[in-house]
N, CA, C and O of each residue as an XYZ file, in Angstrom:
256
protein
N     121.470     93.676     87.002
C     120.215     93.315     86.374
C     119.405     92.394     87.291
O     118.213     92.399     87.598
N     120.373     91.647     87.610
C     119.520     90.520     88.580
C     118.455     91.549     90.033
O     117.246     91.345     90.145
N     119.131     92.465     90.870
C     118.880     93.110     91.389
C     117.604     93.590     91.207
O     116.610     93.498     91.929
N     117.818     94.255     89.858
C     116.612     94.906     89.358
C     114.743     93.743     89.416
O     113.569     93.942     89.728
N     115.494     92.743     88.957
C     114.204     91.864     88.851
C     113.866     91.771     90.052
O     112.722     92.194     90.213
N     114.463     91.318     91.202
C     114.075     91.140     92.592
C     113.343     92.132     92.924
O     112.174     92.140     93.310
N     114.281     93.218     92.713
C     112.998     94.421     93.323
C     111.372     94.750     92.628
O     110.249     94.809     93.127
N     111.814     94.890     91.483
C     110.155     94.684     90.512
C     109.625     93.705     91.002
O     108.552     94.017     91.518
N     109.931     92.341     91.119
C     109.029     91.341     92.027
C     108.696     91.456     93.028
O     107.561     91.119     93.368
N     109.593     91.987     93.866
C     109.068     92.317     95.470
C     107.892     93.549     95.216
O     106.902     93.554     95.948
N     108.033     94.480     94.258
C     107.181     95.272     94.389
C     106.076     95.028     93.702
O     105.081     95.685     94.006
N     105.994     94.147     92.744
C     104.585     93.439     92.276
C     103.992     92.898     93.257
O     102.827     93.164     93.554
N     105.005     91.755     94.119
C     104.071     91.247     94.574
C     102.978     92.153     96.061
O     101.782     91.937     96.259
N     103.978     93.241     96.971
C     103.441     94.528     97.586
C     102.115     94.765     97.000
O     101.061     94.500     97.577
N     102.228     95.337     95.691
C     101.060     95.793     95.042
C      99.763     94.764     94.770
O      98.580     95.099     94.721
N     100.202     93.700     94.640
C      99.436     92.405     94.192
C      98.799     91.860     95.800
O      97.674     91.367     95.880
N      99.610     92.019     96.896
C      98.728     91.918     98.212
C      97.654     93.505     98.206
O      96.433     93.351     98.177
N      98.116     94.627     98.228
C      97.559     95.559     98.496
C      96.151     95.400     97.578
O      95.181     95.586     98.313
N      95.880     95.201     96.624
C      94.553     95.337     95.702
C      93.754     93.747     96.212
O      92.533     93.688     96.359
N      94.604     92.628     96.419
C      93.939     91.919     97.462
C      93.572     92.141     98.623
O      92.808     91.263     99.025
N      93.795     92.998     99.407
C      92.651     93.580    100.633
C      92.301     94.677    100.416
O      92.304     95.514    101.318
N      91.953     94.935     99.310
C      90.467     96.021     98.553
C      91.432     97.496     98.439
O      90.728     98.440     98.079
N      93.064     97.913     98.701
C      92.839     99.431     98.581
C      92.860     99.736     97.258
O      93.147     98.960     96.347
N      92.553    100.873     97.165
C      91.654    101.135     96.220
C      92.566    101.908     95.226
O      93.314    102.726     95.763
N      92.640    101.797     93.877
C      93.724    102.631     93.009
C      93.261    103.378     91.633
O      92.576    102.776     90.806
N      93.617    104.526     91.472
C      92.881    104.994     90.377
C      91.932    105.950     90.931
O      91.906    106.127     92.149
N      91.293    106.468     90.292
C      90.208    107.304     90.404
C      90.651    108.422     91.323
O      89.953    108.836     92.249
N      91.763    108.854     91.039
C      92.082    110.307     92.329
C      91.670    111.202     91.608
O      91.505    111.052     90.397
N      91.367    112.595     92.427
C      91.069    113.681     92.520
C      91.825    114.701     91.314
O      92.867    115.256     91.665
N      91.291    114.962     89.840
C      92.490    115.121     88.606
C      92.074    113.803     87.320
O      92.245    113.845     86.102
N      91.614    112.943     87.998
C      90.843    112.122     86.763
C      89.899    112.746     86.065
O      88.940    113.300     86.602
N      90.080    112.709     84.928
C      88.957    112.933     84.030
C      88.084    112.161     83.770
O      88.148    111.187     83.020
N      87.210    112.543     84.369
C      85.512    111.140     84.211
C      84.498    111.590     82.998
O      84.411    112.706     83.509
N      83.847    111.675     82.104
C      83.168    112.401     81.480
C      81.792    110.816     81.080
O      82.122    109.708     80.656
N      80.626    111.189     81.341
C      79.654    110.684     81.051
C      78.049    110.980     80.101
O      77.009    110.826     80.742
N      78.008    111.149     79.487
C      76.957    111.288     78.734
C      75.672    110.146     78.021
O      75.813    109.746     76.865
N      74.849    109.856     78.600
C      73.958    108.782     77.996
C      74.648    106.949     77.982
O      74.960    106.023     78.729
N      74.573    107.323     76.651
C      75.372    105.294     76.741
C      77.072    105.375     76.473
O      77.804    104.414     76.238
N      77.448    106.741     76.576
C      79.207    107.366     76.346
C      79.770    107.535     77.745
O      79.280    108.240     78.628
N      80.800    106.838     77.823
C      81.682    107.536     79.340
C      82.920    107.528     78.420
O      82.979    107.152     77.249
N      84.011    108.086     79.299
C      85.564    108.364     78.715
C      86.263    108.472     80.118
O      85.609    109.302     80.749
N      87.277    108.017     80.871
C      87.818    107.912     81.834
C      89.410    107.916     81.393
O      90.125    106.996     80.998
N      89.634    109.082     81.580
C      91.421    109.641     81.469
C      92.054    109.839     82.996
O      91.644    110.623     83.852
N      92.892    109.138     83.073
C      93.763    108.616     84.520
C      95.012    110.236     84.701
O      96.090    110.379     85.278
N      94.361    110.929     84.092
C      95.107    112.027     84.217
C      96.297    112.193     85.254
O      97.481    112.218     84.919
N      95.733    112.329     86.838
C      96.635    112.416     88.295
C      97.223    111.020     88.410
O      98.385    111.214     88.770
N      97.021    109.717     88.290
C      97.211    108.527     88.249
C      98.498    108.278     87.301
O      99.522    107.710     87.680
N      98.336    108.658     86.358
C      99.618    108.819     85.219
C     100.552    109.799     86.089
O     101.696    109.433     86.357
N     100.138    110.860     86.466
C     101.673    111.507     86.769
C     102.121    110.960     88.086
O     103.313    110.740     88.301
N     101.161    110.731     88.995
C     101.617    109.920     90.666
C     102.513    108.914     89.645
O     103.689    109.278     89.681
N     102.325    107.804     88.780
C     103.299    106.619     88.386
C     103.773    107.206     87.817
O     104.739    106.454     87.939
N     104.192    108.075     87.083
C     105.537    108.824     86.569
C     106.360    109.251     87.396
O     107.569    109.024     87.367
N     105.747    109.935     88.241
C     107.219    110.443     89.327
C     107.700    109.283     90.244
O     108.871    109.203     90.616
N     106.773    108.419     90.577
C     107.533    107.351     91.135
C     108.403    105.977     90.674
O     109.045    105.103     91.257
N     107.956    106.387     88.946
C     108.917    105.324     88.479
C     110.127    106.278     88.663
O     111.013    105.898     89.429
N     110.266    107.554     88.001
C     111.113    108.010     87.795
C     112.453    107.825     89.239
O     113.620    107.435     89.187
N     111.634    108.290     90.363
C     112.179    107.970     91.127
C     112.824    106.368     91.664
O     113.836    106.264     92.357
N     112.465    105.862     91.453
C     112.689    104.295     91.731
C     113.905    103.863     90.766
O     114.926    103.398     91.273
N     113.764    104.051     89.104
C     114.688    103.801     88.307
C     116.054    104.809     88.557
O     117.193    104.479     88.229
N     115.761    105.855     89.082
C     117.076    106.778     89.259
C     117.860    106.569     90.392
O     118.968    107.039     90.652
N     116.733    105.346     91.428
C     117.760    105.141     92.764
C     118.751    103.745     92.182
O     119.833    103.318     92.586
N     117.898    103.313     91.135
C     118.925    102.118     90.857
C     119.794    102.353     89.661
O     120.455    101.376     89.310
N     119.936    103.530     88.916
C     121.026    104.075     88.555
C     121.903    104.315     88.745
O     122.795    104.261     87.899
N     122.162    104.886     90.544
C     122.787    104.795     90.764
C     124.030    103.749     91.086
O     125.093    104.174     91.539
């Protein structure tokens, strides 16, 4: 368990430098953007499955 936290922290904090020097996350190619007048709707469609397969992957290496 202990393990586990270290790594989620190390990888927060990765992610937590990366959006501090601007790269950019979200909005890939598979998002659903929809705009109409004073209505928008923004569904993370490709964004959801990119973090699905990589949790998946990540939690199954520490399954082992």
């Amino acid at each position: 368990m202990g393990r586990l936290l270290v790594f989620l922290g190390l990888g927060l904090t990765a992610l937590g430098l990366l959006v501090m020097l601007g790269v950019p996350f979200g909005r890939l190619p598979g998002d659903i953007m929809v705009r109409r007048g004073h209505f928008s709707f923004y569904f993370p469609l490709a964004t959801s499955i990119v973090l699905s397969i990589l949790l998946t992957l990540l939690l199954s290496f520490f399954r082992r």
